[in-house]
N, C-alpha and C positions, 0 to 999 in steps of 0.2 A: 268566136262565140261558141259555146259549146251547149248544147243539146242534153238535156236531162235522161237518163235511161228509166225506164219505169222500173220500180225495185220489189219483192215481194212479199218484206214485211207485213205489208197490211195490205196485201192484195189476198184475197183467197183461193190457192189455186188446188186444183185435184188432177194428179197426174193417173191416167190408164195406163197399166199392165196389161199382160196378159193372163195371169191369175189375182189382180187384187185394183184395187183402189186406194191410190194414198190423198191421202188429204195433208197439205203441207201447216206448219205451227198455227197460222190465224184461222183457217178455215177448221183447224181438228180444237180448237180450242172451245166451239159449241158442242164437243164431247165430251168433255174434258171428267162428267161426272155419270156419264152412261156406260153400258157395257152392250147394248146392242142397238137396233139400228131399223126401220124400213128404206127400201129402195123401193122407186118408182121411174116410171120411163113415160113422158109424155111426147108423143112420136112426131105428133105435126107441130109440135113448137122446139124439138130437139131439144130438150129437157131432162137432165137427171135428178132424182130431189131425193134427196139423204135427209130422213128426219128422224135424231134420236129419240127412242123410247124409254125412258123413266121407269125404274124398279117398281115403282110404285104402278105406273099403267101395267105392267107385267103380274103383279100380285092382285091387279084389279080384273085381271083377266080381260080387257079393255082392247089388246091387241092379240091376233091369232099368233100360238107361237110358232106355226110354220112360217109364217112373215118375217119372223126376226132373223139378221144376219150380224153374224157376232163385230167387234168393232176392239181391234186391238189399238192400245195405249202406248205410243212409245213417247220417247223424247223431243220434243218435236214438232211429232206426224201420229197422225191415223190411221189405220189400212181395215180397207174390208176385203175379205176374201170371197171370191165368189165370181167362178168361172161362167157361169149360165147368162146372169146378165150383161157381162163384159163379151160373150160372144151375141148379145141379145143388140146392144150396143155396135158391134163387127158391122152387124147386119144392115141397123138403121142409117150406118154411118156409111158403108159400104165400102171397108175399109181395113185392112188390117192393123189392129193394137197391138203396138211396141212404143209405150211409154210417152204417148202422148197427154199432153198438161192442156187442161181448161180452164176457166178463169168460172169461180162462182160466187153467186152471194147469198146471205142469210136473209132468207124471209122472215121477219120480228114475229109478223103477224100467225102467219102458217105452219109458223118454228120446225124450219125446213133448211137446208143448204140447197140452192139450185145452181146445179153444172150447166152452163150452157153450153151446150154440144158441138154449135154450129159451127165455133171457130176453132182450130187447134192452134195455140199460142207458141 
């Protein structure tokens, strides 16, 4: 009898670097029309939430733009760069980052991507 491998077409997964954050095809595909990005860190539930910002909230002046972290487009993937919070992450995790993948999902509602931290896959 053989045992199904889980696959990760349509899983969302976000793998840590040590300089960046990739977001793999399903999970960068809620980017797919932005250029930048908030990150947030919710500590006692080990939470990362990646919520794109809209050109439009940018020109509405709606988000501060020391908030924004830019949000490269490739084929694919996603990657945000940004050494501060991935050492911010190090910390919560208490752990060194070297290319570990977490598995996350889109909040419809909060229009959010949430990494959850706790497991390294």
């Amino acid at each position: 009898m053989f045992e199904w491998t889980v696959g990760n077409a349509y899983n969302m997964i976000v793998t840590i670097y040590p300089n960046n954050l990739t977001l793999n095809s399903y999970a960068s595909s809620h980017f797919k029309d932005v250029r930048y990005c908030l990150l947030g860190i919710n500590s006692s539930k080990l939470q990362l939430a990646i919520r794109p910002v809209t050109k439009n909230e940018i020109d509405l002046k709606i988000i501060k733009l020391e908030n924004l972290h830019k949000v490269s487009i490739g084929k694919g993937y996603a990657r945000i760069s940004n050494k501060n919070i991935i050492n911010e992450i190090s910390v919560l995790l208490n752990m060194d980052i070297s290319a570990q993948k977490f598995k996350a999902e889109y909040d419809e509602r909060e229009n959010m991507l949430i990494v959850d931290l706790s497991t390294v896959i």
